[in-house]
Structure formats: C-alpha cells, structure tokens
C-alpha positions as CSV (number, residue, x, y, z in Angstrom):
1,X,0.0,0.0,0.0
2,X,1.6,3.2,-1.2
3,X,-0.9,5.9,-0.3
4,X,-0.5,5.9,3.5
5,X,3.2,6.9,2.8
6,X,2.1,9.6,0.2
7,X,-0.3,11.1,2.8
8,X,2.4,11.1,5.1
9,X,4.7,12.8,2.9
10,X,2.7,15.6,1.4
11,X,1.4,16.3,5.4
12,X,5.0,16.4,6.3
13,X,6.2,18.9,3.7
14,X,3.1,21.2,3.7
15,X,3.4,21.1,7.7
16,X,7.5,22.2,6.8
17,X,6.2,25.2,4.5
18,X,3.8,26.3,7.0
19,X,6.6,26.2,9.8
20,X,9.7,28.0,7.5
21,X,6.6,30.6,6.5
22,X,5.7,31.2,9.9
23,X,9.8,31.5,10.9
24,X,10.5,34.0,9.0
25,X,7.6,35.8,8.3
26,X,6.9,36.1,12.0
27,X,3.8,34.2,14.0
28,X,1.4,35.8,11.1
29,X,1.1,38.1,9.0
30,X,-2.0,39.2,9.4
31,X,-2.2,42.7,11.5
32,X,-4.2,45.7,11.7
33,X,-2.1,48.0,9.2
34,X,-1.5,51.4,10.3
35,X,-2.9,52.7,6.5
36,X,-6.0,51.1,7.3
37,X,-6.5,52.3,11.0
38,X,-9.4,54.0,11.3
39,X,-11.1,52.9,8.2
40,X,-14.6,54.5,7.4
41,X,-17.8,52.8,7.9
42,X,-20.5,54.4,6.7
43,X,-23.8,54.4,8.1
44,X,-27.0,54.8,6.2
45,X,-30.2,54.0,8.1
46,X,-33.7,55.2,6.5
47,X,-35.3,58.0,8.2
48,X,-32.0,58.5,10.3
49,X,-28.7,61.4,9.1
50,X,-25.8,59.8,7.6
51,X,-22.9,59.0,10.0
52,X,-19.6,58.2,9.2
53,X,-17.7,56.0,12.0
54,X,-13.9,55.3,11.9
55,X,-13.4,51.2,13.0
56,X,-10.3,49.2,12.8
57,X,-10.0,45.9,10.2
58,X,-7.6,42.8,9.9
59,X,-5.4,43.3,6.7
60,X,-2.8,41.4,5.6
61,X,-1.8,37.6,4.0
62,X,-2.1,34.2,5.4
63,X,-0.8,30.7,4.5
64,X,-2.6,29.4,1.8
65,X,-2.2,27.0,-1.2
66,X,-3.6,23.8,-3.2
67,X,-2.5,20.6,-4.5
68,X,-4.0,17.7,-6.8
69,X,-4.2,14.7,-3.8
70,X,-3.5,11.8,-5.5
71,X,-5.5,9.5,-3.2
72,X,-8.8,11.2,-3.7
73,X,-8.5,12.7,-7.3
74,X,-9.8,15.9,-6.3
75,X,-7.9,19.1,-5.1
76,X,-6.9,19.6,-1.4
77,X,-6.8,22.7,-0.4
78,X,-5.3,24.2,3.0
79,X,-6.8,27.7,3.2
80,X,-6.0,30.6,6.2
81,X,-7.3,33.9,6.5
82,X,-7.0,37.1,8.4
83,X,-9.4,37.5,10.9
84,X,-10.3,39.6,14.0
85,X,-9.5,38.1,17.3
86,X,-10.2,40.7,19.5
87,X,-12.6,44.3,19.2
88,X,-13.4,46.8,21.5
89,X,-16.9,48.8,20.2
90,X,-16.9,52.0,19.0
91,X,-20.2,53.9,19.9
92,X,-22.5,56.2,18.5
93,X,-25.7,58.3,17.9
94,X,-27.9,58.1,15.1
95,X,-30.1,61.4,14.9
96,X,-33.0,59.6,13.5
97,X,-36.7,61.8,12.5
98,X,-38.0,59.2,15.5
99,X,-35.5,60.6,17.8
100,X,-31.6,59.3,18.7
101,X,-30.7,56.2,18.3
102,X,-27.3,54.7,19.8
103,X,-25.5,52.1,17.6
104,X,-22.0,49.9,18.1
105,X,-20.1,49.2,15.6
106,X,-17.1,46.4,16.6
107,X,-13.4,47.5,15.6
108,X,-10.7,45.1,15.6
109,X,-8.3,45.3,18.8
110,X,-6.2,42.5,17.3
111,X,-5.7,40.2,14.2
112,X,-4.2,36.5,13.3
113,X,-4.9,33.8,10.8
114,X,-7.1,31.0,11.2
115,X,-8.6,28.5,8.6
116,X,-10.9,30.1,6.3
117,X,-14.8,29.6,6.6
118,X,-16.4,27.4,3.4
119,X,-19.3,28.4,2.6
C-alpha cells in the first residue's frame, strides 16, 4: 500500500512550508495596518442622518495553497485567513426623524490567521 506513505509525505512537507513561512515571516502576517487604521464605515439607516464612523480591520496575507491529492483525485486545499480576534466597540448616535438612536459598531483590537470559513 503506497498511499498511507504519500499522505504522510505531502502532510510532512506542507506542515515544513507552514513552519519556514511562519519562521521567517513572523507568527502571522495578518495585522491591523496602520494605512487602514481607522477605516470609514458608513452608516446609512432610512429616516436616520448619515454617520460616518472610523473602526479598525484585519489586513494582511495568510498561508494558503492547493494541491491535486492523488488518493482522492480531487484538489486539497489548506486555506488561512486574516481575521479579527479581538474588538473593542466604538459607539455612537444616530439622529433619526424618531428621535436618537445609539448604535455599536465592533473594531478590531487584534488580528491573526485562522482556517478560512467554506461556505
């Protein structure tokens, strides 16, 4: 039986990419960018004045790649993205014709990579 040794192999070398990525490209490299602090969201609620709210997002580049597996005949894929890990909430008012109306938008505190969501 061959394949049990392939499996091994190709877990063995993508686990070695992941690890000499990591090394010298740091624990991630997915971060909140200092370009991108304080990126505009803009909120538009009917019957309410547009408000314009400055939040923090993940930015950056993750592990990711593909490969045909030869057990299954289909492609494997091993997929990370950036995502938020931590957010404080940034708080407003909406001066709506009903009256105010306080909203919370989350902003991102802290980013890393984690596997990507299929959807």
């Amino acid at each position: 039986m061959k394949y049990p040794s392939i499996i091994v192999v190709v877990k063995y070398r993508f686990k070695w990419i992941e690890d000499s990525f990591c090394r010298r490209r740091g624990k991630s490299y997915c971060f909140l960018p200092k370009s991108v602090l304080g990126a505009e969201e803009i909120i538009d609620e009917r019957g309410c004045e547009l408000v314009i709210l400055r939040v923090n997002r993940c930015s950056g580049q993750c592990l990711s790649f593909s490969f045909p597996n030869p057990i299954t005949g289909r492609t494997s894929v091993h997929a990370k993205c950036c995502r938020m890990t931590d957010s404080e909430w940034v708080t407003t008012e909406l001066m709506c014709n009903d009256g105010p109306r306080p909203i919370k938008i989350p902003s991102a505190v802290q980013c890393d990579c984690f596997d990507c969501a299929i959807h």
